[in-house]
PyMOL Python script that loads the backbone (N, CA, C, O; Angstrom):
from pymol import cmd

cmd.read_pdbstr("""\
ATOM      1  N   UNK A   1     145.078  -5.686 147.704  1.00  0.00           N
ATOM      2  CA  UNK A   1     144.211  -6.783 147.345  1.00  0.00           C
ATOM      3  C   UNK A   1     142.967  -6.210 146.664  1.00  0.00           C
ATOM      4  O   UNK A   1     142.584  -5.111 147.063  1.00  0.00           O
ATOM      5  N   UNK A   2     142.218  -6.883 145.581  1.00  0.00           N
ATOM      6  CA  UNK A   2     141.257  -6.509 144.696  1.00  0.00           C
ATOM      7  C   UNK A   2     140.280  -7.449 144.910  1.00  0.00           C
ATOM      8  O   UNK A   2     140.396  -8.658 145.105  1.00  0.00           O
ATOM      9  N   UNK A   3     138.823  -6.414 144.822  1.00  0.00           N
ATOM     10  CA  UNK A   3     137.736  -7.313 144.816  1.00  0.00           C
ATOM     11  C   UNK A   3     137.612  -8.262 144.128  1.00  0.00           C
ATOM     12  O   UNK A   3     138.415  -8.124 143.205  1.00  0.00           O
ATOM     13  N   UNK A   4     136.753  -9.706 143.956  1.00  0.00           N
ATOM     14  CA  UNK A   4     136.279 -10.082 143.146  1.00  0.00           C
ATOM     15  C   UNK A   4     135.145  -9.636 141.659  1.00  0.00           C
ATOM     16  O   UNK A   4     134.115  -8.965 141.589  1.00  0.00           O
ATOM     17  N   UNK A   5     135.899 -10.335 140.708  1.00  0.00           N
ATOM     18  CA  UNK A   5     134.969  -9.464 139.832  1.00  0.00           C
ATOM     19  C   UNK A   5     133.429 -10.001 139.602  1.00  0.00           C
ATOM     20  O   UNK A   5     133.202 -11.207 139.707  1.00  0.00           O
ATOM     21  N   UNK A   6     132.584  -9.253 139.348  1.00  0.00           N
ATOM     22  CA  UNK A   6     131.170  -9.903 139.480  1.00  0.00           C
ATOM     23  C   UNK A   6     130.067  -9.741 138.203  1.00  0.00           C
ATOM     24  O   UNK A   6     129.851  -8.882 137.348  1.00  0.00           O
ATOM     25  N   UNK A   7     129.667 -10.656 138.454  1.00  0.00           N
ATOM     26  CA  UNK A   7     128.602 -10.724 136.318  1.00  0.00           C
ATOM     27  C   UNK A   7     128.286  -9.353 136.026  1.00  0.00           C
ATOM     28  O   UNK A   7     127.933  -8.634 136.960  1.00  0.00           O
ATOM     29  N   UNK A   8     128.339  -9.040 135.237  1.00  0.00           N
ATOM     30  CA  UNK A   8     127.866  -7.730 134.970  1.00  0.00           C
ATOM     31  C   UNK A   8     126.642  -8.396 134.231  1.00  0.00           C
ATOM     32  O   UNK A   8     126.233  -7.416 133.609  1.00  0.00           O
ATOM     33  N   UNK A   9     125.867  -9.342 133.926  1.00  0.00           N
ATOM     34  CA  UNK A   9     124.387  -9.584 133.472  1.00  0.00           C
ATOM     35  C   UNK A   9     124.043 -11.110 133.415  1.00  0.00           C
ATOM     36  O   UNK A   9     124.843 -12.043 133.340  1.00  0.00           O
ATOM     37  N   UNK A  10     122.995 -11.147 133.455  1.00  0.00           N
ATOM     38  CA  UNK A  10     122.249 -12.620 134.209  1.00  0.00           C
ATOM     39  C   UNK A  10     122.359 -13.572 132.928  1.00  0.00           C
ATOM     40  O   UNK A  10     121.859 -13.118 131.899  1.00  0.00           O
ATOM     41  N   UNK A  11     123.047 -15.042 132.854  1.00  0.00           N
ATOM     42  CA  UNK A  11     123.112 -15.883 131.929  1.00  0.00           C
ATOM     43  C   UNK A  11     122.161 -16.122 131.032  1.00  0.00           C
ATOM     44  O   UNK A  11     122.281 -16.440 129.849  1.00  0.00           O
ATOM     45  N   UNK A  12     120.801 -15.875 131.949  1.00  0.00           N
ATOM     46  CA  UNK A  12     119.763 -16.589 131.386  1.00  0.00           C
ATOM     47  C   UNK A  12     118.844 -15.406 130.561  1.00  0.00           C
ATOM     48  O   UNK A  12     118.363 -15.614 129.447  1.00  0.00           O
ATOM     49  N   UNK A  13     118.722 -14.394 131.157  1.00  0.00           N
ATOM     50  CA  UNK A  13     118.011 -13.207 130.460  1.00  0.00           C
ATOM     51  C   UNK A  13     119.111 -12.020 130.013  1.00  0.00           C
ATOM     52  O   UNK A  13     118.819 -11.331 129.035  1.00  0.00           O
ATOM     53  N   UNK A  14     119.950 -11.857 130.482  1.00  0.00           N
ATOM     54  CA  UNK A  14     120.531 -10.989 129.866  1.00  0.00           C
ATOM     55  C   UNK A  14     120.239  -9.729 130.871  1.00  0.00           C
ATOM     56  O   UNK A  14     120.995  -8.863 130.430  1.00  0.00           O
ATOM     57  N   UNK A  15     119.636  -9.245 131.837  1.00  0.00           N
ATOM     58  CA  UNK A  15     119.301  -8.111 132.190  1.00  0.00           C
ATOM     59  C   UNK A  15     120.579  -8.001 133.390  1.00  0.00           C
ATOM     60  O   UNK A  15     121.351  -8.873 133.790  1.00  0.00           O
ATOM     61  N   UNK A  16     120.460  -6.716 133.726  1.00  0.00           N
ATOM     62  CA  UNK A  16     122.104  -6.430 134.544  1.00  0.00           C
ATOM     63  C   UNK A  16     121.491  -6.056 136.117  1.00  0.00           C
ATOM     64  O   UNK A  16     122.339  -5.733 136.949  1.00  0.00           O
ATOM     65  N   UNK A  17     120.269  -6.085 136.482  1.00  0.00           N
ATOM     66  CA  UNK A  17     119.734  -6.231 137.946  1.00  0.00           C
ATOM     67  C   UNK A  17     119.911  -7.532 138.786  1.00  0.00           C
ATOM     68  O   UNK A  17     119.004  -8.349 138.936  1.00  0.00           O
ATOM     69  N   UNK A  18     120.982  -7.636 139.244  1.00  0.00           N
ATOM     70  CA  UNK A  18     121.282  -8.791 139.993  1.00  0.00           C
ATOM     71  C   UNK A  18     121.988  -8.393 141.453  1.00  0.00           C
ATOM     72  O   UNK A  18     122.670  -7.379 141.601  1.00  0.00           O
ATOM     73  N   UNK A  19     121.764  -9.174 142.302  1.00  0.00           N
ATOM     74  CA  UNK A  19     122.328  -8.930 143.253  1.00  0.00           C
ATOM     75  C   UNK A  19     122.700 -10.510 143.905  1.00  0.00           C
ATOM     76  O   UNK A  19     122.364 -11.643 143.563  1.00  0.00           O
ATOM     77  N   UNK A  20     123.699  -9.890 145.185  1.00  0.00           N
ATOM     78  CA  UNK A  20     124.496 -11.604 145.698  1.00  0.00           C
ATOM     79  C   UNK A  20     123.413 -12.198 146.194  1.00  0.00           C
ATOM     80  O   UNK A  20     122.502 -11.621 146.788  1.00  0.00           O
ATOM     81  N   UNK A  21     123.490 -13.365 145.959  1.00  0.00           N
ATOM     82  CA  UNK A  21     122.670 -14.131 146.774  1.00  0.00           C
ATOM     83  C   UNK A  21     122.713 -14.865 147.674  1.00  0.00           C
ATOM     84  O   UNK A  21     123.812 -15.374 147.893  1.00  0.00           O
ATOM     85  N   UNK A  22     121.563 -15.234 148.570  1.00  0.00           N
ATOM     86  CA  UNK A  22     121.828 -15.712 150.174  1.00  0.00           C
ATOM     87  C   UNK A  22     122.574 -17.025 150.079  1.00  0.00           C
ATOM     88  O   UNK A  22     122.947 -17.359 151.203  1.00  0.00           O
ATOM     89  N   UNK A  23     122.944 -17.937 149.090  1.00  0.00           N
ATOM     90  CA  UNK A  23     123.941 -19.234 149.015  1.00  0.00           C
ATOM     91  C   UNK A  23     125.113 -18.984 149.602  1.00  0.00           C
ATOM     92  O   UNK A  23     125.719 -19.862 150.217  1.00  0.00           O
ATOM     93  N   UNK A  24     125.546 -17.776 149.473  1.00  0.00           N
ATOM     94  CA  UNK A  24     126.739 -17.072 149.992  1.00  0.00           C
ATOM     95  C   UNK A  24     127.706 -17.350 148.557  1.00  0.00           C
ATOM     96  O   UNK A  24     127.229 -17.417 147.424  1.00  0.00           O
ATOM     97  N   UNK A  25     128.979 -17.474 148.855  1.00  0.00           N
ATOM     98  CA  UNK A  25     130.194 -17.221 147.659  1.00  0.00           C
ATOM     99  C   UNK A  25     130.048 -17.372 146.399  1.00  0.00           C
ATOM    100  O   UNK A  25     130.042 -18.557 146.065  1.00  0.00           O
ATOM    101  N   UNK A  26     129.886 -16.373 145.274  1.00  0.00           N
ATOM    102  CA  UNK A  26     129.456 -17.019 144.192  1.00  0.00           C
ATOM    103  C   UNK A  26     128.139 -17.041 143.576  1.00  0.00           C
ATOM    104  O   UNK A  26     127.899 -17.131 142.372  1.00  0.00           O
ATOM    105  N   UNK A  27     127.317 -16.949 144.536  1.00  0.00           N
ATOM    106  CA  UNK A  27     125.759 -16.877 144.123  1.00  0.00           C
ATOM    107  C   UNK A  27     124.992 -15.394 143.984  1.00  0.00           C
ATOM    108  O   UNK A  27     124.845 -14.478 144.794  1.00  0.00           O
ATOM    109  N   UNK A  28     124.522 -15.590 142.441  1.00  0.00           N
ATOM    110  CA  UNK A  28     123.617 -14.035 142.233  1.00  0.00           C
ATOM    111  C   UNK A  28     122.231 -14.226 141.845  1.00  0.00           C
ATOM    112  O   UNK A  28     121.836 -15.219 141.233  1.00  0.00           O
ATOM    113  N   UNK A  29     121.602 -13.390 142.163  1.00  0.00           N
ATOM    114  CA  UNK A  29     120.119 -13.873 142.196  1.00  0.00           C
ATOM    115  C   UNK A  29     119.762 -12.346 141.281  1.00  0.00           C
ATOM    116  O   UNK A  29     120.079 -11.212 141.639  1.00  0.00           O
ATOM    117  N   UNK A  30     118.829 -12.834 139.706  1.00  0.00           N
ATOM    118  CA  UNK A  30     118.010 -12.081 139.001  1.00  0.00           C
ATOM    119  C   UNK A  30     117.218 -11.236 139.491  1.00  0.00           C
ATOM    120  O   UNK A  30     116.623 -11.797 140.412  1.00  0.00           O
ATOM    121  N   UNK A  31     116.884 -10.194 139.381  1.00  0.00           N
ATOM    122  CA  UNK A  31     115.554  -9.988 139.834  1.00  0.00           C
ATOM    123  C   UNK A  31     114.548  -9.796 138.459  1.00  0.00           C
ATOM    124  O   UNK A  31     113.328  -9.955 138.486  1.00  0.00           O
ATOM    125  N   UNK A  32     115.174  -9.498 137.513  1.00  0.00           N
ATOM    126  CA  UNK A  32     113.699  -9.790 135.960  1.00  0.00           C
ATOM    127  C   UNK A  32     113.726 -11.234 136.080  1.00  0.00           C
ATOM    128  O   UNK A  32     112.662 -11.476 136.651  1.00  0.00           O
ATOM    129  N   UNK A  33     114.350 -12.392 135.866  1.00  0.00           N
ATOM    130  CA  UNK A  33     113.437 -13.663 135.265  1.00  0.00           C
ATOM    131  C   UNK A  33     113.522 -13.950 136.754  1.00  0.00           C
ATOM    132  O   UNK A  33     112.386 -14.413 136.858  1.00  0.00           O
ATOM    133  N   UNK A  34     114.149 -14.044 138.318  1.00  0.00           N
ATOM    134  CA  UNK A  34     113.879 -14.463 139.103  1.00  0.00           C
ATOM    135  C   UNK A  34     114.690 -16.142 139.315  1.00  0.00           C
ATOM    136  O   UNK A  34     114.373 -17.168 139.916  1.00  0.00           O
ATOM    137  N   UNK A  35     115.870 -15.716 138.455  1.00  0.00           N
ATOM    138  CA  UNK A  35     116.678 -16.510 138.728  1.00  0.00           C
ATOM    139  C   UNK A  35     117.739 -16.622 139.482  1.00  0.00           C
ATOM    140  O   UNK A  35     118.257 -15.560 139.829  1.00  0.00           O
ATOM    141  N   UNK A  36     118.308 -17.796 139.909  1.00  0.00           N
ATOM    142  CA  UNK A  36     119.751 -17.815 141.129  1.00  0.00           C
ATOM    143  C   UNK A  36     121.266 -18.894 140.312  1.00  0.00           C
ATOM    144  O   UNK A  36     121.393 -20.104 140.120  1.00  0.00           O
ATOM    145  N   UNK A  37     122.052 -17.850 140.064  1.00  0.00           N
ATOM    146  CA  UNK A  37     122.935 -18.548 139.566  1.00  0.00           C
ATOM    147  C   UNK A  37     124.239 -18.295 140.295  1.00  0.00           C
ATOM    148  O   UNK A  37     124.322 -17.463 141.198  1.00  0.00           O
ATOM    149  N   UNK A  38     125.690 -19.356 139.700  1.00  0.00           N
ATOM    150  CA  UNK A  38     126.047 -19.542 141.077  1.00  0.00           C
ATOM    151  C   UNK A  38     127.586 -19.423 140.083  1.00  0.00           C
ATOM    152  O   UNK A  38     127.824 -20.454 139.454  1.00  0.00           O
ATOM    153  N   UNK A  39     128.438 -18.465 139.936  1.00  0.00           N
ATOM    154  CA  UNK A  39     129.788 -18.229 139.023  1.00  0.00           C
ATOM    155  C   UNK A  39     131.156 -18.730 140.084  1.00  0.00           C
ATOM    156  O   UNK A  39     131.531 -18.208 141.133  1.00  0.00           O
ATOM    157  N   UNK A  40     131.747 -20.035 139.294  1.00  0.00           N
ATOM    158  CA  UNK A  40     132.659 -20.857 140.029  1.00  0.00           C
ATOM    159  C   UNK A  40     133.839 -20.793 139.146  1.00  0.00           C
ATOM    160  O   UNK A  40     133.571 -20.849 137.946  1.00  0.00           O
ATOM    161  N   UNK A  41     135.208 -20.678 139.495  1.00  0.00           N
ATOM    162  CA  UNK A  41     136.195 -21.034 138.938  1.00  0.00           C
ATOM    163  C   UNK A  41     136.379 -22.002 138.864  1.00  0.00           C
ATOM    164  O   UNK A  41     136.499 -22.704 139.868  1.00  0.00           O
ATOM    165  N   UNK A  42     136.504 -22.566 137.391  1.00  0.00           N
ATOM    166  CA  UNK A  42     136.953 -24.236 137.257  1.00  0.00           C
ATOM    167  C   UNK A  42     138.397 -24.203 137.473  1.00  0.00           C
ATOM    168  O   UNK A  42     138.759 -24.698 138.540  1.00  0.00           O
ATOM    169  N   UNK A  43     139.598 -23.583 136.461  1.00  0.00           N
ATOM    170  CA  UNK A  43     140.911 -23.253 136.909  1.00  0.00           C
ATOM    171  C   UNK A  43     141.870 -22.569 135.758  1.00  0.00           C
ATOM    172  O   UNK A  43     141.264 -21.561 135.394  1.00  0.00           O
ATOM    173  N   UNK A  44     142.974 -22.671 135.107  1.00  0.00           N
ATOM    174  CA  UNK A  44     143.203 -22.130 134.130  1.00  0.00           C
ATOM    175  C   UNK A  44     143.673 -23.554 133.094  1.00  0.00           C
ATOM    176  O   UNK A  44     144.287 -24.571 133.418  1.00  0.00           O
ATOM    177  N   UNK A  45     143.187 -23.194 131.947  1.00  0.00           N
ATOM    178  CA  UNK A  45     143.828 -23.788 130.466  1.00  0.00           C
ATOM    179  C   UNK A  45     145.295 -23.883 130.527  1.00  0.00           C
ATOM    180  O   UNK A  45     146.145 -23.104 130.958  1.00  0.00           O
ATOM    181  N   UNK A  46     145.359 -24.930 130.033  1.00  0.00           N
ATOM    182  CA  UNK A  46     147.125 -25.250 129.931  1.00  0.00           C
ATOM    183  C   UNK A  46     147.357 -24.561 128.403  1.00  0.00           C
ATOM    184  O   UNK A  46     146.746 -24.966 127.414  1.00  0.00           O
ATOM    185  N   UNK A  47     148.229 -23.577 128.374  1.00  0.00           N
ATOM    186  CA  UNK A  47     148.364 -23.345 126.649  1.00  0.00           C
ATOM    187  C   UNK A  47     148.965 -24.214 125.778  1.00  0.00           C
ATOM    188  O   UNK A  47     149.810 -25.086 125.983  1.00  0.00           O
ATOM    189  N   UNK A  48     148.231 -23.738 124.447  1.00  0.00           N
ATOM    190  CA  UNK A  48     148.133 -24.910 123.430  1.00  0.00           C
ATOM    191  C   UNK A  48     147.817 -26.018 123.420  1.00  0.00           C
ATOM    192  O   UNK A  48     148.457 -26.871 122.805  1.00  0.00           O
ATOM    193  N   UNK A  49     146.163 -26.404 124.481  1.00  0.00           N
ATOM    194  CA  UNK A  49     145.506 -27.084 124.305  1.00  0.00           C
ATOM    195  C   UNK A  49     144.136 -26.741 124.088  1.00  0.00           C
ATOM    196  O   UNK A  49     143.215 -27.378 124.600  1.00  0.00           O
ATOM    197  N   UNK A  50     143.953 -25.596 123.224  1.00  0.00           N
ATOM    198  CA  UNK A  50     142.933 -25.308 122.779  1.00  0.00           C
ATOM    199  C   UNK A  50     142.145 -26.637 121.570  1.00  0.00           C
ATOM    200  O   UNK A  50     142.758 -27.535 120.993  1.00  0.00           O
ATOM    201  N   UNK A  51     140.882 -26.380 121.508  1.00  0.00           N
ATOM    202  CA  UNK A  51     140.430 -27.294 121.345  1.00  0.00           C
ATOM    203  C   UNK A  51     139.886 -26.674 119.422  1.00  0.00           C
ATOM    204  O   UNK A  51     139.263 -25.648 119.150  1.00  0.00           O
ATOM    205  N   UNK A  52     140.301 -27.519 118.647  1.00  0.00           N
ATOM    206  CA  UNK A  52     140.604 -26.986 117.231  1.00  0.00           C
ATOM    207  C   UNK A  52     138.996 -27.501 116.755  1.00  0.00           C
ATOM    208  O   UNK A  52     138.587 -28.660 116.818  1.00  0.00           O
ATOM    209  N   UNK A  53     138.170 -26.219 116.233  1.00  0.00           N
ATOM    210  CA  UNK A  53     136.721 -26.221 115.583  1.00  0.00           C
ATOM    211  C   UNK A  53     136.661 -26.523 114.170  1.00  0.00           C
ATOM    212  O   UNK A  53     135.596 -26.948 113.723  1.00  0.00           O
ATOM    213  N   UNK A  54     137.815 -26.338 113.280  1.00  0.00           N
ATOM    214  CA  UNK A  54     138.328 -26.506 111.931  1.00  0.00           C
ATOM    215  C   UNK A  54     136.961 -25.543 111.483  1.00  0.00           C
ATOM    216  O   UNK A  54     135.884 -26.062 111.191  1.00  0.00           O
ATOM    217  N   UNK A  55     137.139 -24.402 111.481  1.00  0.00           N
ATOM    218  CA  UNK A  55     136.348 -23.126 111.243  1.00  0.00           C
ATOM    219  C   UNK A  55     137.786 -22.289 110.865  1.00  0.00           C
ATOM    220  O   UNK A  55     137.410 -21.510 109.989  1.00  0.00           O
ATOM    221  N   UNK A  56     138.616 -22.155 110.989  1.00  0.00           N
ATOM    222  CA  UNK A  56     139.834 -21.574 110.779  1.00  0.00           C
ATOM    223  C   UNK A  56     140.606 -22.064 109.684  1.00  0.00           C
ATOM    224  O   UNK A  56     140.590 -23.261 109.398  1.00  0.00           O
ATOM    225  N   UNK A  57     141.444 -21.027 108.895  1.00  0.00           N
ATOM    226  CA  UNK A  57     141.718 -21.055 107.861  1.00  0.00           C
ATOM    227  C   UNK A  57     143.526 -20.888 108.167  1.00  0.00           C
ATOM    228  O   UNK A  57     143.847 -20.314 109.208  1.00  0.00           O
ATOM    229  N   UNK A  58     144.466 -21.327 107.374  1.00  0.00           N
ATOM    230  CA  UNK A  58     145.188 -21.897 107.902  1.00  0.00           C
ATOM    231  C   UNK A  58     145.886 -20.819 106.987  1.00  0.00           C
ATOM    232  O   UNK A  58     145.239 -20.661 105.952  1.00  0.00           O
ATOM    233  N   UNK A  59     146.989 -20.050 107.058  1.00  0.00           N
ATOM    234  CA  UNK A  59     147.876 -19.164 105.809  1.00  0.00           C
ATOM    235  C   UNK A  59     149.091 -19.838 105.660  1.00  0.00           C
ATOM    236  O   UNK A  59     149.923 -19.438 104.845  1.00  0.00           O
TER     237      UNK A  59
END
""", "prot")
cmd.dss("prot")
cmd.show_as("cartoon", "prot")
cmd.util.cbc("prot")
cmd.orient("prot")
């Protein structure tokens, strides 16, 4: 069995000093901007329902 994998840097600033935070599962707390954020699995994408930006060029 394998750990969970964990942010390697804070959403909001970008800096990589974070540690878990007291919310418990999921929650990491900044220590540069002094923020608490909280990384949840929504679930997986069904394939080929990506969502088309029409930025793509078609051959």
């Amino acid at each position: 069995m394998s750990e969970r994998a964990a942010p390697f840097y804070c959403p909001y600033c970008g800096d990589e000093d974070l540690r878990p935070g007291e919310q418990g599962h999921g929650a990491w707390e900044c220590a540069a901007c002094n923020r608490a954020f909280q990384v949840k699995f929504l679930g997986l994408l069904a394939r080929g329902l990506r969502r088309d930006d029409g930025g793509g060029a078609e051959i």
